[in-house]
Structures are given as structure tokens and as C-alpha cells.
C-alpha positions in Angstrom: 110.2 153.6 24.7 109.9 152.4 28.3 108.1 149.2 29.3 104.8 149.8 31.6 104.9 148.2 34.7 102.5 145.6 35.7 100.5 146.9 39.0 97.9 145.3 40.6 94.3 146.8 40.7 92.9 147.3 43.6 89.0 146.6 44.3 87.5 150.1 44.6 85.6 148.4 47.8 88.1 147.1 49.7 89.8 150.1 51.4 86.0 151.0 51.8 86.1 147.7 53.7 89.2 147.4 55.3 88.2 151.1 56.9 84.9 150.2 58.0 86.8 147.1 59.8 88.4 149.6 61.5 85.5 151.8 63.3 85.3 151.4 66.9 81.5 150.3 67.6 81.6 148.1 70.5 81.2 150.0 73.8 82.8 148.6 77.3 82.4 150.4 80.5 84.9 150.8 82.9 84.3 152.0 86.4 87.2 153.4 88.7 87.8 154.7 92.2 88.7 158.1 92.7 92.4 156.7 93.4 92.9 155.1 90.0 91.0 158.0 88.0 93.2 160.5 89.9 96.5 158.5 88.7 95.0 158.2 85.3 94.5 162.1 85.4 98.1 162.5 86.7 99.8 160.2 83.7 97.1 162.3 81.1 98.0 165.5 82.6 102.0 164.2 82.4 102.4 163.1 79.0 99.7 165.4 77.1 97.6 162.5 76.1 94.2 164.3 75.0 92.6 160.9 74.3 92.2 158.7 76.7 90.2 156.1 74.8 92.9 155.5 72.9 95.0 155.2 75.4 92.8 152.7 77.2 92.8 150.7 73.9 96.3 150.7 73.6 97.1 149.8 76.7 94.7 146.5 77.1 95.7 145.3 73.5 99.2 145.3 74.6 98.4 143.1 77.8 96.5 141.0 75.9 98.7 140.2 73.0 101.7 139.5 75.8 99.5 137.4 77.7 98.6 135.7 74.3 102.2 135.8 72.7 103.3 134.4 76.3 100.8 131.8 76.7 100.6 130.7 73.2 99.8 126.5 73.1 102.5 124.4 72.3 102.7 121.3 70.4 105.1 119.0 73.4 
């Protein structure tokens, strides 16, 4: 006879929760010049990216988080 293993149980909310975490709700507006919108079309148009909110997203988290991971406060 084999031994059952122990797993947790997970609340049947907290996917529900952690998804829901997850929505994009907050709007920001960007406004470009017909310069940057036309190399933004270019790079899209390059590298098949369909969406370019999440390409925005991605690319201001990551400048962010360096900024942050580069600037983080130090104790001396």
C-alpha cells in the first residue's frame, strides 16, 4: 500500500485573487510626435509585435526596476 502524500490546499479564492491583482485598470496617456510614433511603427512593424500596450509596459517596468535595482538605499 503506498503512503498519500501530504499537499497543501489551496483557498478556492486566492487564484481568484491573485488574477484579479493582475487586471490592468489604471489608464496613462502618452502623447508622441510623429517622429517617435513613426520609430515605434518601424520596431512594431520589425519584430511583429501586435500589442503594443504590452510592449509599452514592458518596456517602462524594466527602466524602472534598473533605476530602482541601481539606485537602491544603502546602509553606509
Amino acid at each position: 500500500m503506498r503512503k498519500k502524500k501530504n499537499t497543501p490546499k489551496l483557498d478556492p479564492g486566492f487564484m481568484d485573487r491573485q488574477r484579479m491583482d493582475l487586471v490592468h485598470n489604471n489608464r496613462q496617456v502618452v502623447y508622441l510626435n510623429k517622429m517617435e510614433l513613426a520609430a515605434i511603427d518601424e520596431y512594431c512593424r520589425q519584430f511583429k509585435i501586435t500589442s503594443r500596450s504590452a510592449m509599452y509596459r514592458k518596456a517602462i517596468m524594466e527602466t524602472i526596476l534598473r533605476g530602482l535595482d541601481e539606485n537602491h538605499p544603502t546602509l553606509f
